[in-house]
C-alpha positions as a Python dict, from the first residue, in 0.01 Angstrom:
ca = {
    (1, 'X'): (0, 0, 0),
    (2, 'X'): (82, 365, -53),
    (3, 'X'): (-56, 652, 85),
    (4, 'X'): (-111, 988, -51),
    (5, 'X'): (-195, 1246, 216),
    (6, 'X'): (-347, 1565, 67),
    (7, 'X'): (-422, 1396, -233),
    (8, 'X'): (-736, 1633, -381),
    (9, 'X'): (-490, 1883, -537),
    (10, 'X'): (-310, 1883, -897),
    (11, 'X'): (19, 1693, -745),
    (12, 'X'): (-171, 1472, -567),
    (13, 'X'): (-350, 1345, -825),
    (14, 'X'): (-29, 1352, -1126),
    (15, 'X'): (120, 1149, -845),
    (16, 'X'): (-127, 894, -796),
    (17, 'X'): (-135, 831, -1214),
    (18, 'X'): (195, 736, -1211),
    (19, 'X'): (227, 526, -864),
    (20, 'X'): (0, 288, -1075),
    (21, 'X'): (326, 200, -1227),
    (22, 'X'): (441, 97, -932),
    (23, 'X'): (154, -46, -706),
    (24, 'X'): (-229, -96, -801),
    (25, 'X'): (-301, -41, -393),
    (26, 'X'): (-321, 351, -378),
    (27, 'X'): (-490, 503, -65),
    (28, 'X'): (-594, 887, -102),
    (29, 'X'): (-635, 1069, 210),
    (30, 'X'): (-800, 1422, 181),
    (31, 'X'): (-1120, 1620, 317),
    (32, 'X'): (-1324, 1440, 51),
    (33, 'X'): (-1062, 1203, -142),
    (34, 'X'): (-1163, 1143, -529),
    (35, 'X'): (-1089, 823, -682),
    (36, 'X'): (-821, 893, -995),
    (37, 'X'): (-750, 534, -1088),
    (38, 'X'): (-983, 269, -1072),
    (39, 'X'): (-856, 77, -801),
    (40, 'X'): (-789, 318, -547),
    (41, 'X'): (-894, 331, -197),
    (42, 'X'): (-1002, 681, -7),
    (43, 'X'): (-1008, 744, 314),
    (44, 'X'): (-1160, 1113, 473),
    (45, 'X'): (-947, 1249, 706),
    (46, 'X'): (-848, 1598, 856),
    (47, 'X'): (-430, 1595, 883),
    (48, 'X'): (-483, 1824, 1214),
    (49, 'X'): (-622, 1537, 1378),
    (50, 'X'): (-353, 1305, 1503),
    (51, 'X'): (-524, 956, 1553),
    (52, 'X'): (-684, 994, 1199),
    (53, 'X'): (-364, 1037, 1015),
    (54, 'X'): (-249, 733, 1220),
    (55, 'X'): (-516, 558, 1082),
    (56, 'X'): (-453, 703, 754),
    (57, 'X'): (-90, 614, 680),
    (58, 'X'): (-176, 234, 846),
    (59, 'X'): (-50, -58, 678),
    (60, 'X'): (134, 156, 440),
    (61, 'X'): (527, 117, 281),
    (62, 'X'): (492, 461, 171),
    (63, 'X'): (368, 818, 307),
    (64, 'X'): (336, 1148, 44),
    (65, 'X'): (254, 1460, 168),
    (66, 'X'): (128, 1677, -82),
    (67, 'X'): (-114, 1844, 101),
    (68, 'X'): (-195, 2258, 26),
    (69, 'X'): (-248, 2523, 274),
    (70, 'X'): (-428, 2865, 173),
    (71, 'X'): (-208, 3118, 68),
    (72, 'X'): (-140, 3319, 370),
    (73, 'X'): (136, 3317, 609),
    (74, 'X'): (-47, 3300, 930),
    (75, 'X'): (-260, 2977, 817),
    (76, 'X'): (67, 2851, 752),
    (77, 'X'): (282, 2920, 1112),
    (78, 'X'): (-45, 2786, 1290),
    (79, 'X'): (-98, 2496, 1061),
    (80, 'X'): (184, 2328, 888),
    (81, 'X'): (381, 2235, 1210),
    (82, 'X'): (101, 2059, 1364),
    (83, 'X'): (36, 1860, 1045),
    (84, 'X'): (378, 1778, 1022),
    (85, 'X'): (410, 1655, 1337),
    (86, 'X'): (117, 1421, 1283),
    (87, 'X'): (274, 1313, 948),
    (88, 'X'): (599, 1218, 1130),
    (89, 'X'): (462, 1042, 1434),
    (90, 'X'): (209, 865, 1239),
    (91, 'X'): (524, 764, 967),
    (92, 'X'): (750, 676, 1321),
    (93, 'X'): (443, 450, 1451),
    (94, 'X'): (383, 253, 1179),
    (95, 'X'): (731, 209, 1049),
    (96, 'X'): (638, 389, 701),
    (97, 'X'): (868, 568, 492),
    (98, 'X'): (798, 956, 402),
    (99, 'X'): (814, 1135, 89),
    (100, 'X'): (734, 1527, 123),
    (101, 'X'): (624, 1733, -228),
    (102, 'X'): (840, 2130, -82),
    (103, 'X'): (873, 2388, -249),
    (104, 'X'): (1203, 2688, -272),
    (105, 'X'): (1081, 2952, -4),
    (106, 'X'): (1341, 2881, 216),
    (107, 'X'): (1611, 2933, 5),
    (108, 'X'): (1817, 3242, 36),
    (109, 'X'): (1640, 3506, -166),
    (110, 'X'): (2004, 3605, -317),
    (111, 'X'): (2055, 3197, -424),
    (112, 'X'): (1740, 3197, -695),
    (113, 'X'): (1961, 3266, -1028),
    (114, 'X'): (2049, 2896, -979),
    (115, 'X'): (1899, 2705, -697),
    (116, 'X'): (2016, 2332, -645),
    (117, 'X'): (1996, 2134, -339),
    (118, 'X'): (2285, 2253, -158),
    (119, 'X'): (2158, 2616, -188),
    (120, 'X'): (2188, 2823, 170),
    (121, 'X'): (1862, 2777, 386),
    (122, 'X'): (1814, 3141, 462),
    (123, 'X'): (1463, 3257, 406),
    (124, 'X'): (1328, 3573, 493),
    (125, 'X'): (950, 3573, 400),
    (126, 'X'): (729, 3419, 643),
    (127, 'X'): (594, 3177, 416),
    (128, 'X'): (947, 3084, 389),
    (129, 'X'): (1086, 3037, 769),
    (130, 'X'): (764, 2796, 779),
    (131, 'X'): (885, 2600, 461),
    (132, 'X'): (1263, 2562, 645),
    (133, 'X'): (1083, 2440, 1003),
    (134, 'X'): (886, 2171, 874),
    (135, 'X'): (1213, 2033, 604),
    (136, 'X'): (1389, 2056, 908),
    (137, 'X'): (1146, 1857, 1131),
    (138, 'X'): (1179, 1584, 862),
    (139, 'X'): (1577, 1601, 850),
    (140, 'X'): (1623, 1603, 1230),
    (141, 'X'): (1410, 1258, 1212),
    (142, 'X'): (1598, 1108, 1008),
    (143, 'X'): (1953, 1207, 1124),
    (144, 'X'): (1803, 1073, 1471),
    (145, 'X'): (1774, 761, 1271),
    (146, 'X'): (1414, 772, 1360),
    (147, 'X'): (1289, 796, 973),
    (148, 'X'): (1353, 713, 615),
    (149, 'X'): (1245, 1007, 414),
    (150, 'X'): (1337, 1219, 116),
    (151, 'X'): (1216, 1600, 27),
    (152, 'X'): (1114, 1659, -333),
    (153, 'X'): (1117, 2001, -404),
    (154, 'X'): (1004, 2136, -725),
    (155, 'X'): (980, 2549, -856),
    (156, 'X'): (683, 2740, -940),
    (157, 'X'): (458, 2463, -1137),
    (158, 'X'): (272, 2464, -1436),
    (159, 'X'): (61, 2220, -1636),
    (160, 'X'): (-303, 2084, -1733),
    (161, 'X'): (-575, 2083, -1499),
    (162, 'X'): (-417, 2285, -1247),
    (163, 'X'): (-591, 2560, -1059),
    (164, 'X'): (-289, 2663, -842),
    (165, 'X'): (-31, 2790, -1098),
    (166, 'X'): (16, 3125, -1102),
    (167, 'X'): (115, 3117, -1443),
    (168, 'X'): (-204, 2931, -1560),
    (169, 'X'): (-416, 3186, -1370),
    (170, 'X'): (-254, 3486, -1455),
    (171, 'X'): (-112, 3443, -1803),
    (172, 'X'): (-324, 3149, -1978),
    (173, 'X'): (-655, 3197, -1856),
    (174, 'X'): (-613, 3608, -1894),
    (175, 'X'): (-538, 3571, -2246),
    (176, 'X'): (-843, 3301, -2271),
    (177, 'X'): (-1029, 3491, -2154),
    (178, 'X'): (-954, 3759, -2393),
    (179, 'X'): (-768, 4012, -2111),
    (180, 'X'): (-423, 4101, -2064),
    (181, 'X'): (-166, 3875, -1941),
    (182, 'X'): (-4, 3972, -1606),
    (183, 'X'): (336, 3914, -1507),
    (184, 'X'): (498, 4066, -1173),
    (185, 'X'): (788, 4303, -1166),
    (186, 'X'): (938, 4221, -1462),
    (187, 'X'): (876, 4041, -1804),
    (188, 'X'): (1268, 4049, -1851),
    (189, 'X'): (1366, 3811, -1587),
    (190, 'X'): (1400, 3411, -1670),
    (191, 'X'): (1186, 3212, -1435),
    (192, 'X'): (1184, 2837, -1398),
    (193, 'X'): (795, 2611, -1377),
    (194, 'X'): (808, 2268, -1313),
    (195, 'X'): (553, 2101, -1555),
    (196, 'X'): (338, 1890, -1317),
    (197, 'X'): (323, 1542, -1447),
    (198, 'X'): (723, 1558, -1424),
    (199, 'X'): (670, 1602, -1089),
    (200, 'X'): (427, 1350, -1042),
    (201, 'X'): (631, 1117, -1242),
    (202, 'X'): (952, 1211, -1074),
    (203, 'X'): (809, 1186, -704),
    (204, 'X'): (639, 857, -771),
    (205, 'X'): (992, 752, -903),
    (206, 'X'): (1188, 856, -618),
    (207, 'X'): (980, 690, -365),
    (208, 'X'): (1001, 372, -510),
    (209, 'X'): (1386, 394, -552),
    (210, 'X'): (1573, 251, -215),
    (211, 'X'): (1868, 488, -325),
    (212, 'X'): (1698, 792, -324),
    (213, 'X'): (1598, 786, 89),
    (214, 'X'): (1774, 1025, 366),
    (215, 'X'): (1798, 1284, 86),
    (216, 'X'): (1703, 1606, -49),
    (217, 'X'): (1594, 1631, -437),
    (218, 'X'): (1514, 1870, -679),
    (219, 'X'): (1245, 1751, -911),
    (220, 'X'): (1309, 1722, -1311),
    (221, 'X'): (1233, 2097, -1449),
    (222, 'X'): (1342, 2216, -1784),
    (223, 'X'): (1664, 2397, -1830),
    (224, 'X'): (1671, 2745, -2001),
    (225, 'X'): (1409, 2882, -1846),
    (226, 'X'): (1157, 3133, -2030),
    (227, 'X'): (1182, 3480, -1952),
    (228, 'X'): (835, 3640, -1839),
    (229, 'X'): (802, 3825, -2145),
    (230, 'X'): (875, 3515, -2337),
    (231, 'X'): (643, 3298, -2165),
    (232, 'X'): (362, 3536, -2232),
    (233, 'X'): (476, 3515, -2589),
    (234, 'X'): (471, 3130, -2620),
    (235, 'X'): (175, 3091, -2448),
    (236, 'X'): (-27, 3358, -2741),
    (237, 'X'): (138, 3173, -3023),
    (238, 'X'): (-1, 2862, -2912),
    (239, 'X'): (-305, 2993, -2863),
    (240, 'X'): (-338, 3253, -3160),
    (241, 'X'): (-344, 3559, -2993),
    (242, 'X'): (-158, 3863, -2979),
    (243, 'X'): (73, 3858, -2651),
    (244, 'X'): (-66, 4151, -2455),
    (245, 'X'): (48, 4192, -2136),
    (246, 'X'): (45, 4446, -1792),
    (247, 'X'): (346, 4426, -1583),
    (248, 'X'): (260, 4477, -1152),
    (249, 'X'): (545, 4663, -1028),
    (250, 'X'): (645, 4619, -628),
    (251, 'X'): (461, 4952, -557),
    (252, 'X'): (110, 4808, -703),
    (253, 'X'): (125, 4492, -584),
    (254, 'X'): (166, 4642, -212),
    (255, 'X'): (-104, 4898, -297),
    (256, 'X'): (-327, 4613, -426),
    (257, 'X'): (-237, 4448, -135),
    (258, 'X'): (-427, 4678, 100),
    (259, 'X'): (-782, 4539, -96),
    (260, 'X'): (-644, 4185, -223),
    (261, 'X'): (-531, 3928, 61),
    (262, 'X'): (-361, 3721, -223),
    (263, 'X'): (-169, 4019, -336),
    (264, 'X'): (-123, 4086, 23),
    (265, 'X'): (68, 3724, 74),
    (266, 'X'): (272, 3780, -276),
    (267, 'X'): (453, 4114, -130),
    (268, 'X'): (726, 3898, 61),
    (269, 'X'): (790, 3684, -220),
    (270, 'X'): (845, 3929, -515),
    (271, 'X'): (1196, 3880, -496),
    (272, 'X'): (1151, 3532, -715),
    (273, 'X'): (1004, 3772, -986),
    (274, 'X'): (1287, 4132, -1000),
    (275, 'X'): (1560, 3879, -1056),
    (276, 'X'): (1607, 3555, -1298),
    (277, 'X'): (1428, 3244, -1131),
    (278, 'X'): (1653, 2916, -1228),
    (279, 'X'): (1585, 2573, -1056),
    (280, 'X'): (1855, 2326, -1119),
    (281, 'X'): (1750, 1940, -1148),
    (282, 'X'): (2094, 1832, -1257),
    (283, 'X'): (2108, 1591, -958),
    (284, 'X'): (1819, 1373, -1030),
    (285, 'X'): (1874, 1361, -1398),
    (286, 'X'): (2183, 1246, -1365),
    (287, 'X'): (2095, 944, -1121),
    (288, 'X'): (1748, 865, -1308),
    (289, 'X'): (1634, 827, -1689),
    (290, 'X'): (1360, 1088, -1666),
    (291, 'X'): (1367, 1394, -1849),
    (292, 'X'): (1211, 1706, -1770),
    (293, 'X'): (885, 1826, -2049),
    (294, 'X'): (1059, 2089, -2262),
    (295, 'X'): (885, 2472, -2176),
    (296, 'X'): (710, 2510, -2544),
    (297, 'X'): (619, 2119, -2532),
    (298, 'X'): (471, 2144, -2194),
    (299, 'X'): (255, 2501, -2303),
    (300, 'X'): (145, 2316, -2637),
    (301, 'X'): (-28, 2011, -2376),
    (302, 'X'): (-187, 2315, -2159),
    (303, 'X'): (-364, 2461, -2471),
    (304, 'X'): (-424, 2125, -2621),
    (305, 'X'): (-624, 1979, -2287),
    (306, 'X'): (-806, 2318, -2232),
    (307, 'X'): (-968, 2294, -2595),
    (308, 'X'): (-987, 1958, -2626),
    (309, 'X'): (-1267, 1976, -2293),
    (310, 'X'): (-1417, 2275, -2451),
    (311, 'X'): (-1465, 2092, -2745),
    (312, 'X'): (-1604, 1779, -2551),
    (313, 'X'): (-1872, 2024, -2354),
    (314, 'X'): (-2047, 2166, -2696),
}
């Protein structure tokens, strides 16, 4: 058996299409857990509540957590150590190894031209000194000797059927939609997006690899990354539109911060957009035979999926 805790969003389900590979007994664990292959198993269950996720991870080899939190920084310091902590006790308990789905935040905001696993942990957002507790709460587990884990952290993410990428939301569905694409900062800046079913791929892979345990991993994401502007760009040509655009500058977004609490949370994180944005996967290609989704291949899927459901809803 293998567990997938948080399982209702995008990587959470991109995960549990490619554990089939691996094992047909796939338990999802969420609020209200969807079925996404055939022969899964779901079980409801709150992570705050420490006997349930006991229950939950049960009679399982393997534990991913790719459970979401809203967007906002206090949810987060309340939240995410207590779930953790039930993770981790319930993984302890039941002798079950760990995988956890991280993100960059706590990364030194002067380390994101070219982040690998060995950049400095240094964050100074809020979101981010979170991020670096709960890695840390994993780590000091498994140096104890307490734990087999791994950390799989990917960049910003993109892909189909996602309704948490910023640059789906802001960028594809805009020019859908027939508005202006927006971008913050500054179009001129590269920024890396790992393409989702990579990740899903890639995480499934990992967990199932002995080798890859005890260890920190940056998931398969293309190399020479898009700038903003250039993004926009591919995104219209695949679509047939004219790239039209707005930039948000650091003074707008804080003003529109004062109205918008999601523009409110993206003030202490601007600093991945006013300077080039490059995740490095080097290490895991070079161990496994999985390549990363080129950018303009991974774009032409995004477009393809969204019209191919329009097309199936006339």
């Amino acid at each position: 058996m293998q567990t997938i805790l948080g399982s209702g969003g995008v990587i959470g389900r991109e995960l549990a299409k490619a554990l089939i590979k691996y094992t047909y007994k796939i338990r999802l664990v969420s609020r209200t857990p969807q079925k996404v292959n055939s022969t899964d198993s779901v079980f409801p269950c709150n992570l705050l509540e420490e006997s349930k996720v006991s229950e939950a991870v049960k009679g399982s080899q393997i534990a991913y957590l790719t459970a979401g939190l809203p967007y906002d920084a206090k949810v987060w310091q309340s939240t995410w150590p207590e779930l953790m902590k039930n993770v981790i006790e319930a993984c302890k308990t039941h002798r079950v190894k760990l995988v956890f789905f991280d993100n960059v935040y706590m990364y030194d905001p002067n380390c994101v031209s070219h982040l690998t696993e060995e950049t400095r942990i240094n964050p100074l957002s809020k979101k981010g000194m979170v991020r670096a507790q709960i890695a840390q709460m994993i780590l000091d587990e498994v140096e104890a000797g307490n734990l087999r884990a791994l950390i799989a952290r990917s960049a910003d993410f993109y892909g189909p059927d996602n309704d948490k990428s910023v640059l789906g939301e802001t960028v594809f569905k805009n020019l859908k939609n027939g508005k202006k694409a927006n971008w913050l900062c500054s179009v001129n800046y590269k920024h890396s997006f790992t393409f989702t079913p990579d990740a899903g791929k890639a995480t499934a892979l990992l967990g199932n690899s002995a080798e890859a345990y005890n260890q920190v991993w940056h998931l398969p994401t293309a190399k020479a990354p898009l700038t903003g502007k250039e993004w926009i760009a591919a995104f219209a040509k695949e679509m047939n539109l004219n790239p039209k655009y707005r930039v948000a500058g650091k003074n707008m977004v804080r003003l529109l911060g004062l109205f918008d609490p999601l523009m409110k949370e993206l003030v202490e994180m601007l600093y991945q957009y006013d300077q080039d944005y490059c995740f490095d996967s080097s290490k895991f290609e070079s161990h496994y035979d999985l390549r990363p989704t080129p950018y303009l291949e991974g774009i032409r899927q995004i477009v393809e999926k969204e019209y191919d459901q329009k097309d199936s809803t006339k």
